[in-house]
KEFIVEX-856632 format. One record per residue (C-alpha): residue number from 1; residue in three letters; x, y, z negated. Coordinates in pm, 1 decimal. Example, Ala and Ser with C-alpha at 12.3 -4.5 7.8 and 13.67 -1.06 7.14 Angstrom:
residues 2
ATOM/1/ALA/1230.0/-450.0/-780.0
ATOM/2/SER/1367.0/-106.0/-714.0
//
This chain:
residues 52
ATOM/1/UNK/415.9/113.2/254.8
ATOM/2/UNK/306.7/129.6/587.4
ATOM/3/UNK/-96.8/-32.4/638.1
ATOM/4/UNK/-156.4/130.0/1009.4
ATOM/5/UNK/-144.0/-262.2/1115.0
ATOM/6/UNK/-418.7/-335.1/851.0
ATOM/7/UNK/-791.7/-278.1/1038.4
ATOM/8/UNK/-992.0/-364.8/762.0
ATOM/9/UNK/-1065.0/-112.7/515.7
ATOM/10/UNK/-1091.9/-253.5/218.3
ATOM/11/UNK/-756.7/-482.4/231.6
ATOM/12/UNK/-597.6/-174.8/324.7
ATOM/13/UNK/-729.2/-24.8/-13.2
ATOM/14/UNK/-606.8/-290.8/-190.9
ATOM/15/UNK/-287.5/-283.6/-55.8
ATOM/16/UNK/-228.5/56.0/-119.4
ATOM/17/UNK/-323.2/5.8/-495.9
ATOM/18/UNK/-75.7/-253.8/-566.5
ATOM/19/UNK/136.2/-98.1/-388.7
ATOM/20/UNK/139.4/206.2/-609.4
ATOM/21/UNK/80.5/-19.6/-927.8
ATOM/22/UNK/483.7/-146.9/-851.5
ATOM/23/UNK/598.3/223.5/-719.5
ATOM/24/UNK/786.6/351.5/-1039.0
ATOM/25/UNK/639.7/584.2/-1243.3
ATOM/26/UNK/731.2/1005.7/-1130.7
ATOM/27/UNK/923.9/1195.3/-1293.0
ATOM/28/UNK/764.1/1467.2/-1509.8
ATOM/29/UNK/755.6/1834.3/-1328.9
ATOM/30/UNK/1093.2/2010.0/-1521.1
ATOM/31/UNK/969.3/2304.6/-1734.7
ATOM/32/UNK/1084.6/2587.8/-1549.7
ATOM/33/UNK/860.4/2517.2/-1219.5
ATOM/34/UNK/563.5/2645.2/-1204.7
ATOM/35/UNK/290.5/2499.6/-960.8
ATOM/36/UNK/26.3/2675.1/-778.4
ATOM/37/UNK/-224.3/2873.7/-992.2
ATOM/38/UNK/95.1/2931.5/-1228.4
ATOM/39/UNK/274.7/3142.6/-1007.0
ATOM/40/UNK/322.3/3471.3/-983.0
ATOM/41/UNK/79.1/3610.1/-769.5
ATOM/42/UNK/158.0/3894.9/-519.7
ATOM/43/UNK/-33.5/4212.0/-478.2
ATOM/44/UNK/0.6/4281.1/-93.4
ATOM/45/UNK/257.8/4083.6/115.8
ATOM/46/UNK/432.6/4326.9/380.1
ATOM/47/UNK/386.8/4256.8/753.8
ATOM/48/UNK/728.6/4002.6/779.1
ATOM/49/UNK/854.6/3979.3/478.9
ATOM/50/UNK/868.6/3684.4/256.4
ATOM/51/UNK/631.7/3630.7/17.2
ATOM/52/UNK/817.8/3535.8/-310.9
//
């Protein structure tokens, strides 16, 4: 939904919000993934190497 032609603030807002009242729900993260504080932290990354 684009709303950079919208100036006003709050019908921009309300845009939006119906806008993501119609969207279709998201699909629930799959078990396996983990997601930021849930990953496996690293002790000290090497100078070019990847991190994970």
């Amino acid at each position: 939904m684009n709303t950079k032609n919208l100036t006003d603030k709050a019908e921009r807002k309300k845009v939006k919000r119906t806008a993501r009242k119609k969207a279709a729900p998201k699909a629930k993260r799959a078990a396996g993934v983990a997601r930021g504080s849930m990953k496996k932290k690293i002790r000290r990354q090497a100078q070019g190497q990847r991190k994970r």
